[in-house]
N, CA, C, O and CB atoms as a CASP TS submission, in Angstrom:
PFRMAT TS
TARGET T0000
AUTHOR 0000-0000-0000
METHOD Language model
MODEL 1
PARENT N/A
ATOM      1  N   UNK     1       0.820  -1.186   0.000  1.00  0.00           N
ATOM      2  CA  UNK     1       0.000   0.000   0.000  1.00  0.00           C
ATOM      3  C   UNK     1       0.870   1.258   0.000  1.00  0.00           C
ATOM      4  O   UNK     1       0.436   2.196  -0.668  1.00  0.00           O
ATOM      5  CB  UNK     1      -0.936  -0.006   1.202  1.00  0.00           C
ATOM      6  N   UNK     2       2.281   1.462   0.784  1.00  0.00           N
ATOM      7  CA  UNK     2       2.593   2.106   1.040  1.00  0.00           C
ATOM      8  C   UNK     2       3.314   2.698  -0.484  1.00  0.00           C
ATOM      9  O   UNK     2       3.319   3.888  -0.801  1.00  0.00           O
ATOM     10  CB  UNK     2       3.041   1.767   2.173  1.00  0.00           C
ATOM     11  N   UNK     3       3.895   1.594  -1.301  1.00  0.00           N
ATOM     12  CA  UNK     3       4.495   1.841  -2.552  1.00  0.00           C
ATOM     13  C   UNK     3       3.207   2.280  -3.600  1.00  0.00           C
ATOM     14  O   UNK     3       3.520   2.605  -4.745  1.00  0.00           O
ATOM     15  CB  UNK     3       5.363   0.438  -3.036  1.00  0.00           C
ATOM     16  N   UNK     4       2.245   2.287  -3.341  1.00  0.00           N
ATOM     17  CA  UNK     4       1.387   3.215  -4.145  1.00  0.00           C
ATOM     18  C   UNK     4       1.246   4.279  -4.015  1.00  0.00           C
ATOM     19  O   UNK     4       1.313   4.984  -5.022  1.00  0.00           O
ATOM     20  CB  UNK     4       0.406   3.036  -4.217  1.00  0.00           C
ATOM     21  N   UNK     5       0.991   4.879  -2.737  1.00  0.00           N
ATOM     22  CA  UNK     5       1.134   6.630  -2.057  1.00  0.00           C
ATOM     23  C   UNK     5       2.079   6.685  -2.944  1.00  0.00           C
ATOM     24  O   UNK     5       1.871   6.779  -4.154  1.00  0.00           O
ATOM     25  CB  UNK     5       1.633   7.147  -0.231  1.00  0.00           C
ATOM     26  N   UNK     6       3.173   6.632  -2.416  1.00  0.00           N
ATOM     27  CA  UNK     6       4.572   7.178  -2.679  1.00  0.00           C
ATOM     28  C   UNK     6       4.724   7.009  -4.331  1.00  0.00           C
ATOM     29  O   UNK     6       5.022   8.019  -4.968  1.00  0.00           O
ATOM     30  CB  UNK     6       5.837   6.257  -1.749  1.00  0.00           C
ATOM     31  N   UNK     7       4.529   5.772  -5.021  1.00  0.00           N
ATOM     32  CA  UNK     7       4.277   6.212  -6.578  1.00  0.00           C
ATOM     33  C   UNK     7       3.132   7.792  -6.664  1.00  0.00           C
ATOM     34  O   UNK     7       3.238   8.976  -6.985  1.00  0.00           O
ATOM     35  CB  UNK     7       3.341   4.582  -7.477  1.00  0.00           C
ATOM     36  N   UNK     8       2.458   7.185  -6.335  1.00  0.00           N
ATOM     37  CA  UNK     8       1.113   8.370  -6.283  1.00  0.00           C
ATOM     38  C   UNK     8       1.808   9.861  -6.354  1.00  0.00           C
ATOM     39  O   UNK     8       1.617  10.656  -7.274  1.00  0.00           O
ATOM     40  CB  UNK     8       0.068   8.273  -4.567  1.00  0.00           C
ATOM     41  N   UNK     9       2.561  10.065  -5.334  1.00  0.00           N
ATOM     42  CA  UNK     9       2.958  11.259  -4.852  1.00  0.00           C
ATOM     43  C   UNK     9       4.141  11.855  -5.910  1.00  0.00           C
ATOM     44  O   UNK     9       4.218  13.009  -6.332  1.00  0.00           O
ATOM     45  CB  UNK     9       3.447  11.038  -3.321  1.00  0.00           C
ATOM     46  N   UNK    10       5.117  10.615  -6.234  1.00  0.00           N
ATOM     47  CA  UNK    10       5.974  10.848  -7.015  1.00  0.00           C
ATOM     48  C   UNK    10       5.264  11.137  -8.456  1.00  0.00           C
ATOM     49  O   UNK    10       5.343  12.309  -8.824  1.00  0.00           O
ATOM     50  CB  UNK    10       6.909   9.781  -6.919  1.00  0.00           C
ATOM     51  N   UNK    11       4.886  10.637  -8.936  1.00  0.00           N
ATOM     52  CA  UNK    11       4.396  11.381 -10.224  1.00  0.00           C
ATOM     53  C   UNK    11       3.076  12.813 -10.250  1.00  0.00           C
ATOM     54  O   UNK    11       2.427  13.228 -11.210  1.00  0.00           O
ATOM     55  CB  UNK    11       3.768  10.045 -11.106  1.00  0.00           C
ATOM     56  N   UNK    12       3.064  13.264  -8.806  1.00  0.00           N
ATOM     57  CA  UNK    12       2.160  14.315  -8.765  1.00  0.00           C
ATOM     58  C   UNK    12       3.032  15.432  -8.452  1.00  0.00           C
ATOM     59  O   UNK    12       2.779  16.610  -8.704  1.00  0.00           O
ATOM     60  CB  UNK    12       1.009  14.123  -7.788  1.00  0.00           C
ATOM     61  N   UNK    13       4.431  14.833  -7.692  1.00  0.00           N
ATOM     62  CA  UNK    13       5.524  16.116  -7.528  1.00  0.00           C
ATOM     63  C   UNK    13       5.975  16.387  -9.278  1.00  0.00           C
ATOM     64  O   UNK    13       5.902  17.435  -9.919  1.00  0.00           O
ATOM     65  CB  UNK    13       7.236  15.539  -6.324  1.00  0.00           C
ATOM     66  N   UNK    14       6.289  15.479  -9.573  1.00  0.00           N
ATOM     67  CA  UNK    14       6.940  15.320 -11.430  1.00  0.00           C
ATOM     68  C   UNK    14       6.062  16.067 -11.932  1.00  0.00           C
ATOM     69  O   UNK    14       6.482  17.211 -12.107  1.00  0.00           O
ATOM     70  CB  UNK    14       6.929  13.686 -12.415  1.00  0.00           C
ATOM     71  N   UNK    15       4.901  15.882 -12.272  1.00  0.00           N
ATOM     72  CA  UNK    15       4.162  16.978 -12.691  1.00  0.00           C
ATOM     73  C   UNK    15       3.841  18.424 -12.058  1.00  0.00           C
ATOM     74  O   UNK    15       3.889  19.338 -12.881  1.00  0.00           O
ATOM     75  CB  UNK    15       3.158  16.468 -12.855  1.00  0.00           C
ATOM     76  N   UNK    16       3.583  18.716 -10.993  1.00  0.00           N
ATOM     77  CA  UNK    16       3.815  19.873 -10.777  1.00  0.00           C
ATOM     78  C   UNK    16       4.917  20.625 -11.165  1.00  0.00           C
ATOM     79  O   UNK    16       4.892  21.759 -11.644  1.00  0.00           O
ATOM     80  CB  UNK    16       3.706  19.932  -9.804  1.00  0.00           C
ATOM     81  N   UNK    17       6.362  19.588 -10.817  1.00  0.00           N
ATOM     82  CA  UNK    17       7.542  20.638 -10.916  1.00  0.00           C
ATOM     83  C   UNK    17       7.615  20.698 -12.382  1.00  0.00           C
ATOM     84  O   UNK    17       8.587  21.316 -12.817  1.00  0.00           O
ATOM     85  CB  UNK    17       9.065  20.199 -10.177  1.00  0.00           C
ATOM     86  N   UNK    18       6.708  20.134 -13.343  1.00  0.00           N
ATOM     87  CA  UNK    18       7.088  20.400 -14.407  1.00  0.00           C
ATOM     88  C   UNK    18       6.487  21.574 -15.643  1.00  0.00           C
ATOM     89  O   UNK    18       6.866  21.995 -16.736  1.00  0.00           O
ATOM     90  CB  UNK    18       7.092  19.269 -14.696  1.00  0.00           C
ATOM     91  N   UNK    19       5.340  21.778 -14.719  1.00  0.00           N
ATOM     92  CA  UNK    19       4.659  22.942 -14.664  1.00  0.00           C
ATOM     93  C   UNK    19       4.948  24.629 -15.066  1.00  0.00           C
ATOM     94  O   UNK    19       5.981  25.017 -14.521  1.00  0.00           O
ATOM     95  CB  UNK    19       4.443  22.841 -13.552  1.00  0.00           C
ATOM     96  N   UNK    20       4.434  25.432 -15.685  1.00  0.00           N
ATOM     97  CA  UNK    20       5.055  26.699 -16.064  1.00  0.00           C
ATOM     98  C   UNK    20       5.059  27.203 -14.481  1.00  0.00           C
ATOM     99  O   UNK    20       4.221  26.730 -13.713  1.00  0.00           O
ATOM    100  CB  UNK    20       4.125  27.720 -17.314  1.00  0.00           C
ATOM    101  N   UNK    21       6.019  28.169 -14.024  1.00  0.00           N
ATOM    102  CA  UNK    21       5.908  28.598 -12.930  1.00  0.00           C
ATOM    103  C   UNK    21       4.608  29.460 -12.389  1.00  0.00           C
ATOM    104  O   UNK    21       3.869  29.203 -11.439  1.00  0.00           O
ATOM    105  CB  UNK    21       6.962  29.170 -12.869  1.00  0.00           C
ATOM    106  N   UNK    22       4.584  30.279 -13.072  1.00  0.00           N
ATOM    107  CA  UNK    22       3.052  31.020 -12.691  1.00  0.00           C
ATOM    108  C   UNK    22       1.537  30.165 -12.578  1.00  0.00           C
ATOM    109  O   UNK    22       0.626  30.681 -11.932  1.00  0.00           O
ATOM    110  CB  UNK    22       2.761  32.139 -13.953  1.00  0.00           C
ATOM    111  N   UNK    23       1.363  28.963 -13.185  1.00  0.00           N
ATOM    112  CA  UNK    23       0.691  27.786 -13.284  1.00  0.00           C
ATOM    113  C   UNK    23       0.988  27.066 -11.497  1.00  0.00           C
ATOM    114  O   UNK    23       0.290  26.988 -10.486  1.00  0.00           O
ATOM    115  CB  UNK    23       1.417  26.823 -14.793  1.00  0.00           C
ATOM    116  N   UNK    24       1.634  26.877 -11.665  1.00  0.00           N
ATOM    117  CA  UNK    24       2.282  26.772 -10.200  1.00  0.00           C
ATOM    118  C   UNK    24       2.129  27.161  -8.994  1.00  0.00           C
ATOM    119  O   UNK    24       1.981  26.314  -8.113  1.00  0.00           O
ATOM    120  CB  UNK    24       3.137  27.088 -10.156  1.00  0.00           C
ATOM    121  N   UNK    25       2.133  28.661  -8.666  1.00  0.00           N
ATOM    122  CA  UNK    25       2.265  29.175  -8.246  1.00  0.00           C
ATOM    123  C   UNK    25       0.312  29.266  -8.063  1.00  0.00           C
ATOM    124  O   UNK    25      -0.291  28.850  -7.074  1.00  0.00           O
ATOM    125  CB  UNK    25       3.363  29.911  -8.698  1.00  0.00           C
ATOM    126  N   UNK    26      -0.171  29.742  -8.970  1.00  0.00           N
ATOM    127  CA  UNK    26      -1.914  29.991  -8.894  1.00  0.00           C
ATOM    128  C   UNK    26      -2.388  28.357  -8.667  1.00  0.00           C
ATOM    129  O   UNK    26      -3.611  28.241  -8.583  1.00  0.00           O
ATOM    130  CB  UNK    26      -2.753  30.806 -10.702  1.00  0.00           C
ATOM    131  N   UNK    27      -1.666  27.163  -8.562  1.00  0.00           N
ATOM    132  CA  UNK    27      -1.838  26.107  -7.909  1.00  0.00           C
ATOM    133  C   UNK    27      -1.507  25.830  -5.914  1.00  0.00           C
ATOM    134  O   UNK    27      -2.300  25.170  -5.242  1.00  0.00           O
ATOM    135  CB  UNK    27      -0.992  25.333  -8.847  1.00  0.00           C
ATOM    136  N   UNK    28      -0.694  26.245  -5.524  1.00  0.00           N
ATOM    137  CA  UNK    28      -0.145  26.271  -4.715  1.00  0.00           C
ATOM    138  C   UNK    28      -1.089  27.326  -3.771  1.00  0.00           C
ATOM    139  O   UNK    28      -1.468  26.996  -2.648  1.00  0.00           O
ATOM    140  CB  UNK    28       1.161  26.463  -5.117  1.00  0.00           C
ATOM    141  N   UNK    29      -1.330  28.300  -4.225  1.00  0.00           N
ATOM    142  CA  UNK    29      -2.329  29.463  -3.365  1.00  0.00           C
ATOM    143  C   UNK    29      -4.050  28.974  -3.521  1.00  0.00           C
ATOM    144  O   UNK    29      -4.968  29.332  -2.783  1.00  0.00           O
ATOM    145  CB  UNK    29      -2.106  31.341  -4.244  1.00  0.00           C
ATOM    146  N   UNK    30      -4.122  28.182  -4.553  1.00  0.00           N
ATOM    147  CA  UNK    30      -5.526  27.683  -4.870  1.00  0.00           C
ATOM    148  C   UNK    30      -5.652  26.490  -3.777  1.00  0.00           C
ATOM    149  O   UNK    30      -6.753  26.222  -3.297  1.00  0.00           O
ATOM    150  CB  UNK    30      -5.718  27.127  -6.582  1.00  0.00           C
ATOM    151  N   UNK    31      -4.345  25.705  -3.359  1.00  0.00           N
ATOM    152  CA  UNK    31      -4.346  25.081  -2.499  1.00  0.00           C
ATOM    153  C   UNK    31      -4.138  25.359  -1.003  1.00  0.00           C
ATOM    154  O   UNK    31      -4.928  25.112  -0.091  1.00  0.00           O
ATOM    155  CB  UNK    31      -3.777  24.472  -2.895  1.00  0.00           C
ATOM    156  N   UNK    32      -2.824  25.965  -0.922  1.00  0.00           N
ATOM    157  CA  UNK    32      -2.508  26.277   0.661  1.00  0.00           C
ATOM    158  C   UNK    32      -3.714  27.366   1.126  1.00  0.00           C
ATOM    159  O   UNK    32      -4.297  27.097   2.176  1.00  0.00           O
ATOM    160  CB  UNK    32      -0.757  27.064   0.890  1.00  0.00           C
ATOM    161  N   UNK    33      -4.189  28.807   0.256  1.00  0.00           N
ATOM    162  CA  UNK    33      -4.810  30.197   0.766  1.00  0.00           C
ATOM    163  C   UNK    33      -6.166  28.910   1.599  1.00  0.00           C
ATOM    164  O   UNK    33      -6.146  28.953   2.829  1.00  0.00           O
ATOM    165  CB  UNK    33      -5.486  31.784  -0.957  1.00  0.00           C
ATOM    166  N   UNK    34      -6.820  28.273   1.207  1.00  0.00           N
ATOM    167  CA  UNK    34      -7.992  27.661   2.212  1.00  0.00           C
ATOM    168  C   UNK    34      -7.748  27.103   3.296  1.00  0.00           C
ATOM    169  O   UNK    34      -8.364  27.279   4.347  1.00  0.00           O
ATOM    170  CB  UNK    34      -8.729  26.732   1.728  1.00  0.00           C
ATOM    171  N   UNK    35      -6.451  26.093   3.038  1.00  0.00           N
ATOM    172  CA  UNK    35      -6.205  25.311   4.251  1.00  0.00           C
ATOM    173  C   UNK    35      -5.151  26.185   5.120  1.00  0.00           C
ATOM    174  O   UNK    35      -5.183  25.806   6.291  1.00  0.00           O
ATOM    175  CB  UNK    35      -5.621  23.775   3.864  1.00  0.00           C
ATOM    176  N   UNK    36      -4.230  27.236   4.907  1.00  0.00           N
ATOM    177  CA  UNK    36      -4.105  28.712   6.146  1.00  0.00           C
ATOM    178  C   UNK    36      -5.150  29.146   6.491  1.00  0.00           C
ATOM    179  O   UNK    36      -5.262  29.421   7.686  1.00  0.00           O
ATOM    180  CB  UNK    36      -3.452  30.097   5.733  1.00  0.00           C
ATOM    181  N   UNK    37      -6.513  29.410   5.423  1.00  0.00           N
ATOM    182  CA  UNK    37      -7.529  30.442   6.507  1.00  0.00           C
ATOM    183  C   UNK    37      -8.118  29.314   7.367  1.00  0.00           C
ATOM    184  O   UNK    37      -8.042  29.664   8.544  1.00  0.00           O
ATOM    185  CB  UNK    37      -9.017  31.500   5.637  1.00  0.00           C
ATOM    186  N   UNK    38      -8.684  28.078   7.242  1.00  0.00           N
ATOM    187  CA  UNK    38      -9.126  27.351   7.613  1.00  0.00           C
ATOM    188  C   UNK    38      -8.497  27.130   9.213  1.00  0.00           C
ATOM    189  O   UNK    38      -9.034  27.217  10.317  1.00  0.00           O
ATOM    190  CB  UNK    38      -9.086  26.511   6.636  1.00  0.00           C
ATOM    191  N   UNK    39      -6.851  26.744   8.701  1.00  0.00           N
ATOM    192  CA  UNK    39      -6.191  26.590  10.133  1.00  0.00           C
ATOM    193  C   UNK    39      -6.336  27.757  11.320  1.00  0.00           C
ATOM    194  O   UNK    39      -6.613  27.650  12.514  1.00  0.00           O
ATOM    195  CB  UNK    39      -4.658  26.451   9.868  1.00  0.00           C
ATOM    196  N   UNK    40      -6.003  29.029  10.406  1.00  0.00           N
ATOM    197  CA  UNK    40      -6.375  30.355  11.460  1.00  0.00           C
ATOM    198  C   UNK    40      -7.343  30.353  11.952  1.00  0.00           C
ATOM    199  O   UNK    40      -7.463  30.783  13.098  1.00  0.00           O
ATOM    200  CB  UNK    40      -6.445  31.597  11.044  1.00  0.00           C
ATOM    201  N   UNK    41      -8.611  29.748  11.080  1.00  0.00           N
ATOM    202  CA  UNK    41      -9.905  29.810  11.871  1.00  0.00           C
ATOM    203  C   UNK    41      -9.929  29.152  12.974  1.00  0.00           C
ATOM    204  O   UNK    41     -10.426  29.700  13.958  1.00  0.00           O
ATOM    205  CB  UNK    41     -10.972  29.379  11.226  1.00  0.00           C
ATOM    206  N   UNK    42      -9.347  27.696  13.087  1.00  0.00           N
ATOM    207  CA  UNK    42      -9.637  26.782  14.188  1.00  0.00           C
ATOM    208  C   UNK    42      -8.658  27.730  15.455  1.00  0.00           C
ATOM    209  O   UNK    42      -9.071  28.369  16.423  1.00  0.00           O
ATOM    210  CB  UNK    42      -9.048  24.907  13.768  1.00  0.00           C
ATOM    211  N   UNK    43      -7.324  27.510  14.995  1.00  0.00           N
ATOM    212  CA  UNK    43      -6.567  28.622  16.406  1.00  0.00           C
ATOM    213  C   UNK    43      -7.459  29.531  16.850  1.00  0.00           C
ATOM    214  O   UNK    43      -7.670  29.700  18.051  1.00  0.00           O
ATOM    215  CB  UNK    43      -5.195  29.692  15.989  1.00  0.00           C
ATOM    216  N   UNK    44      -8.071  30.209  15.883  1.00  0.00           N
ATOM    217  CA  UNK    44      -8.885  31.385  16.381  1.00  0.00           C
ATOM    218  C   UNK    44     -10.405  31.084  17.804  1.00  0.00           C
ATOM    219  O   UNK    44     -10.874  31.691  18.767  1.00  0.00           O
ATOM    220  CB  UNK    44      -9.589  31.982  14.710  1.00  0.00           C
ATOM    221  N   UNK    45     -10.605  29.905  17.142  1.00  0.00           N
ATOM    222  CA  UNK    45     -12.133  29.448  18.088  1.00  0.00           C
ATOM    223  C   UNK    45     -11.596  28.611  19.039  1.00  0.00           C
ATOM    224  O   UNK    45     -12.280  28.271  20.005  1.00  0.00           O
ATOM    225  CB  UNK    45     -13.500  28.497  17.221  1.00  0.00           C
ATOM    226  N   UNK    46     -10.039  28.092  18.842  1.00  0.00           N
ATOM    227  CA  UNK    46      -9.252  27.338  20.164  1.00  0.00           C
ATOM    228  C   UNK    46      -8.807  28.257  21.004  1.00  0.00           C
ATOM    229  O   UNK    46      -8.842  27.909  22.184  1.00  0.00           O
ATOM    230  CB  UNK    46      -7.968  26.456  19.843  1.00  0.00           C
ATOM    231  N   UNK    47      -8.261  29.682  20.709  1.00  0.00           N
ATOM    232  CA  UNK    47      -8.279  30.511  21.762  1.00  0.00           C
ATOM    233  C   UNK    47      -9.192  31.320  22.166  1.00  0.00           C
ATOM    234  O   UNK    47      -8.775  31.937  23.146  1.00  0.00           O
ATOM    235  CB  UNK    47      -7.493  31.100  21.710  1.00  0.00           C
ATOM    236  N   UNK    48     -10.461  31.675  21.818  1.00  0.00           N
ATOM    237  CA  UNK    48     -11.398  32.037  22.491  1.00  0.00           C
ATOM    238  C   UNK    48     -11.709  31.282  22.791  1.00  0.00           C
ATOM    239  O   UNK    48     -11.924  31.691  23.932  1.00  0.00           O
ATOM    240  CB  UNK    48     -12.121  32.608  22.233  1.00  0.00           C
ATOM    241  N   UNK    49     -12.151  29.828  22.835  1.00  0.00           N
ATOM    242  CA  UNK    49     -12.539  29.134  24.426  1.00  0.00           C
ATOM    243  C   UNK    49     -12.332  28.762  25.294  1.00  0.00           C
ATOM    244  O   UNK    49     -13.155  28.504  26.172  1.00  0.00           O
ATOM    245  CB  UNK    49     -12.866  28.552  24.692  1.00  0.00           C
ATOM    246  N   UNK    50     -10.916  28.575  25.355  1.00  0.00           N
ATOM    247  CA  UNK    50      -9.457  28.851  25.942  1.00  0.00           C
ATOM    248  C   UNK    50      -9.933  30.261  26.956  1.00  0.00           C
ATOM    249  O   UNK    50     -10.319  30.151  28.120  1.00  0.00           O
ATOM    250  CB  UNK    50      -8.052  29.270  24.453  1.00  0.00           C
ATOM    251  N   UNK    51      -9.840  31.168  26.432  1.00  0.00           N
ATOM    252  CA  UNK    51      -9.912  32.567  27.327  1.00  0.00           C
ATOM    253  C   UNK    51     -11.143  32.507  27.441  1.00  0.00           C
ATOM    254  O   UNK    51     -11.220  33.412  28.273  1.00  0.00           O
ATOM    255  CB  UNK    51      -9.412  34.032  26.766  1.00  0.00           C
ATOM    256  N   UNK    52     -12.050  32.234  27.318  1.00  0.00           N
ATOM    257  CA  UNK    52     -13.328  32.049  27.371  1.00  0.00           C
ATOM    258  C   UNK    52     -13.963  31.170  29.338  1.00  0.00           C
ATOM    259  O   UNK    52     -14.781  31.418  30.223  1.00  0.00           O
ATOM    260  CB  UNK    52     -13.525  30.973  25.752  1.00  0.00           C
ATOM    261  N   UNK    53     -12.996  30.241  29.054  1.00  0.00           N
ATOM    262  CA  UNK    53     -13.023  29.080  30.429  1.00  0.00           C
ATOM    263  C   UNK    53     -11.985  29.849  31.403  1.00  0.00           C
ATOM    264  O   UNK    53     -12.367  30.027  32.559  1.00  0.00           O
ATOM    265  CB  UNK    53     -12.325  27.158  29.993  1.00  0.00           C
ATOM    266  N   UNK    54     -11.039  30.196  31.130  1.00  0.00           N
ATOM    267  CA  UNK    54     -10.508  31.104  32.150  1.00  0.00           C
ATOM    268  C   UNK    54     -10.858  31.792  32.712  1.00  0.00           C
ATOM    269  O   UNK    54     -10.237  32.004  33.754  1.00  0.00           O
ATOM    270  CB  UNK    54      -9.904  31.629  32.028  1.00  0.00           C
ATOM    271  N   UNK    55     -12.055  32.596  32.427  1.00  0.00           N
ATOM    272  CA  UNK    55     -12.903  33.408  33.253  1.00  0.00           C
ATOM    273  C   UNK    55     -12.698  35.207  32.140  1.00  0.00           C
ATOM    274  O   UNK    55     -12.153  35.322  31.042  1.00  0.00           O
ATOM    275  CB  UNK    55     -12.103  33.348  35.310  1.00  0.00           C
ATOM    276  N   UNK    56     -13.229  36.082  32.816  1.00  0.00           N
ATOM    277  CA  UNK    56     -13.311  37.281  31.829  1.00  0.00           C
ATOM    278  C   UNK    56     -12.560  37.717  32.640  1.00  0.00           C
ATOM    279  O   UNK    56     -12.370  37.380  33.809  1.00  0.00           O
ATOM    280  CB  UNK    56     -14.581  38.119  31.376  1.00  0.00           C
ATOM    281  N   UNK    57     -11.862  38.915  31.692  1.00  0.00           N
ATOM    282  CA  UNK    57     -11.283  39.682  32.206  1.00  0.00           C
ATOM    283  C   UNK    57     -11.125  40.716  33.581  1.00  0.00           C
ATOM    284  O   UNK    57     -12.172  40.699  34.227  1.00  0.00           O
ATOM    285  CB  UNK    57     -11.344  39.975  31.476  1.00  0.00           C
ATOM    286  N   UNK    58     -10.372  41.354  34.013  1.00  0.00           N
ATOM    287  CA  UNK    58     -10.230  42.458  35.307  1.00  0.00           C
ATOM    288  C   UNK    58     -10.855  43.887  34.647  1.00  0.00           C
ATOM    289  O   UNK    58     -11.556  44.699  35.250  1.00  0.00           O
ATOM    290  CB  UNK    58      -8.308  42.729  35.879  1.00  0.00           C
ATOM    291  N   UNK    59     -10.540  43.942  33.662  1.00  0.00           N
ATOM    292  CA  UNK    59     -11.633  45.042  33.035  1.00  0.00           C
ATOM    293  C   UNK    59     -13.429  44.945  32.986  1.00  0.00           C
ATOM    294  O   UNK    59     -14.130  45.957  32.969  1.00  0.00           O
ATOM    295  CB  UNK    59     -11.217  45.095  31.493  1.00  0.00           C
ATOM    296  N   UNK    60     -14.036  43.394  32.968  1.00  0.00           N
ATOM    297  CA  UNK    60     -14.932  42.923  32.774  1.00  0.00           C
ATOM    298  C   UNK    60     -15.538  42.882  34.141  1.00  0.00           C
ATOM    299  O   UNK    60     -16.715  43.205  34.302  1.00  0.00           O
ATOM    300  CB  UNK    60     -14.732  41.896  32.071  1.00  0.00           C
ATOM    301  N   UNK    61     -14.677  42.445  35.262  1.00  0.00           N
ATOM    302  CA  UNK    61     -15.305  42.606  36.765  1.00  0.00           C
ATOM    303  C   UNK    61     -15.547  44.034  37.354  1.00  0.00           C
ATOM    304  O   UNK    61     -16.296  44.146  38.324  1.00  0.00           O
ATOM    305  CB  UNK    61     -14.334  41.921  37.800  1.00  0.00           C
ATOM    306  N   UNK    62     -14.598  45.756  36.495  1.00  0.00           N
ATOM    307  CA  UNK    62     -14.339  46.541  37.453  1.00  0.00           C
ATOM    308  C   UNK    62     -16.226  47.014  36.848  1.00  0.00           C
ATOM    309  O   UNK    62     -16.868  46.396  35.998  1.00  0.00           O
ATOM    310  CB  UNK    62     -12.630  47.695  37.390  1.00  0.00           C
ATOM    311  N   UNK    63     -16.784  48.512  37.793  1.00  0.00           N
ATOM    312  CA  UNK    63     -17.501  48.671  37.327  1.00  0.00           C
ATOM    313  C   UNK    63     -17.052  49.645  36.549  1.00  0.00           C
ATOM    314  O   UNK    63     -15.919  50.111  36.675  1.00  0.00           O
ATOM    315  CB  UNK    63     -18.343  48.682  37.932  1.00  0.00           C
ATOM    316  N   UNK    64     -18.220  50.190  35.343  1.00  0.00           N
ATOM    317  CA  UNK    64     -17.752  51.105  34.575  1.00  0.00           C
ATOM    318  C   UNK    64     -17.412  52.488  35.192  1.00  0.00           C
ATOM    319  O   UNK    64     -17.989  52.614  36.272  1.00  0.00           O
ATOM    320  CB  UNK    64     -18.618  51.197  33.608  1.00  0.00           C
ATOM    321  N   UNK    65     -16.799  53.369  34.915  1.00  0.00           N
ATOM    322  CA  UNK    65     -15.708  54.795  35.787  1.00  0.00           C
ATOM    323  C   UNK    65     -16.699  55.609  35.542  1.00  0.00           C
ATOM    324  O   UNK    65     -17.733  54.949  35.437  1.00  0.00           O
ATOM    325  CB  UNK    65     -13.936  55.512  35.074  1.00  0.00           C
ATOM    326  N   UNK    66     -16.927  57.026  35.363  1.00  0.00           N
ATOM    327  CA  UNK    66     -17.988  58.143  35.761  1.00  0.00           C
ATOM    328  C   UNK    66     -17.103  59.220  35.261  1.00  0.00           C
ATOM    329  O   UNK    66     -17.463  60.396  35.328  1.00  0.00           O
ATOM    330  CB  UNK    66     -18.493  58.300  37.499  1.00  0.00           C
TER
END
């Protein structure tokens, strides 16, 4: 099984690198730009519930000033 991935993979690197660069390149952002926002998203909803369970802030307990 494992020598199929790895064929798999090897003739999908071969073709990419063989690729015009700008072809490439609008491949690579068509791929990574979703799976970065995607990842930012999850960090993003892992640290607000994170700070979320910690309790609110010292600004959030004072009362508001006058």
């Amino acid at each position: 099984m494992f020598d199929g991935v790895a064929g798999w993979w090897d003739n999908a690197e071969l073709w990419l690198a063989q690729l015009w660069f700008p072809l490439q390149f609008v491949l690579v952002i068509a791929v990574l730009g979703p799976l970065c926002l995607g990842v930012a998203w999850l960090i993003d909803r892992i640290v607000d519930r994170v700070g979320a369970w910690f309790g609110p802030s010292r600004d959030e307990d004072c009362p508001p000033r006058s």
